[in-house]
N, C-alpha and C positions, 0 to 999 in steps of 0.2 A: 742884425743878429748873425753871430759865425756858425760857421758849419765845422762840424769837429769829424762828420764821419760816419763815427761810430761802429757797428758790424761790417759794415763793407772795407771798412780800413783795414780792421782785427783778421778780415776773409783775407786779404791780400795779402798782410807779412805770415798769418800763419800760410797761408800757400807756397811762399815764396823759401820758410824754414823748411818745410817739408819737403822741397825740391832740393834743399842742399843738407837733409838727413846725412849722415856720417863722414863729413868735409870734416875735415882737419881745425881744430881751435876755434876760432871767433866765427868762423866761416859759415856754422854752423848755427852759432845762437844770436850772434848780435843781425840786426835785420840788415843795416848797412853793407856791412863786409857781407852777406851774405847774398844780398842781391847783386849787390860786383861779382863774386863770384860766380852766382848763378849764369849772371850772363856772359860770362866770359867761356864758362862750361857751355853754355848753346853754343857761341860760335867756334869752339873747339869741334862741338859735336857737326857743325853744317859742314866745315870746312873735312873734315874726317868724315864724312859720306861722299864727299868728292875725292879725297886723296884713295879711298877707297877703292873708287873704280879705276884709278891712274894704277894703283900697286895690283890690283888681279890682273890688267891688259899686262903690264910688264913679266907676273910668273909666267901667263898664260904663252909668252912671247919665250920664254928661257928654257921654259919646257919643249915648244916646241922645236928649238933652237936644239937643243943639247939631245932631238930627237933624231932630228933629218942629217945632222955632224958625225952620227954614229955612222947613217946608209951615205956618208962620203958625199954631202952636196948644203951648200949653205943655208940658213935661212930664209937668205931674200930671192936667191933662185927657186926656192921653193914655193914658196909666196906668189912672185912671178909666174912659176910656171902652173897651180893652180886656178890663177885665174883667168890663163891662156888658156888652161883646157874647159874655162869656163865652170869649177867646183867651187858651190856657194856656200864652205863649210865658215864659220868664223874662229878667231882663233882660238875662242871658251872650248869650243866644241870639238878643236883638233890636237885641243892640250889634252882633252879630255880620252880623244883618242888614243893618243900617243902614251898615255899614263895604262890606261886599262885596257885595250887590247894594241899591244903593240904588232903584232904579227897584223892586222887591217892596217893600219898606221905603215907600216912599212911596205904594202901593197901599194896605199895611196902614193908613197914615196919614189918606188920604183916606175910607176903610171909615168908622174911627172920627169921623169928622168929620163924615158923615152919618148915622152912626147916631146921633149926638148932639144 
């Protein structure tokens, strides 16, 4: 006797239409093209939770760059001389600085320049 399925078959491609609701053309209604694209949209989405975190480290870095370039001292002396004076700020949190009170930000800036 074959097994054909039934509900639980019917469960799966409708789950699988509704996960690619407003795709473009076949993408959307045929079940084939639609689970290809489905999962081709997951690993767009995994791989885009990672490149993620790579593009905020890099603003986070340009920000702070185009901070400490203003008070006349580079980057990575900056960098360096933070964590010579032992400040366990990261750089979410110094971009963060630097954007919203710039006047602390350019304190922390002057710090390291003497202590250097």
């Amino acid at each position: 006797m074959r097994v054909k399925r039934g509900p639980k078959r019917k469960n799966r491609r409708k789950k699988i239409l509704a996960m690619t609701k407003g795709y473009w053309g076949a993408k959307h209604r045929l079940y084939r093209t639609a689970k290809e694209a489905m999962e081709k949209a997951l690993v767009d989405a995994y791989q885009g939770r990672k490149q993620k975190k790579r593009d905020m480290r890099r603003l986070w870095i340009v920000r702070i760059n185009a901070a400490v370039r203003a008070q006349g001292i580079s980057y990575s002396r900056f960098m360096a001389g933070l964590r010579k004076m032992g400040v366990a700020l990261n750089r979410k949190s110094l971009a963060e600085l630097a954007v919203r009170a710039p006047q602390e930000f350019n304190l922390l800036v002057e710090a390291v320049k003497n202590a250097g």
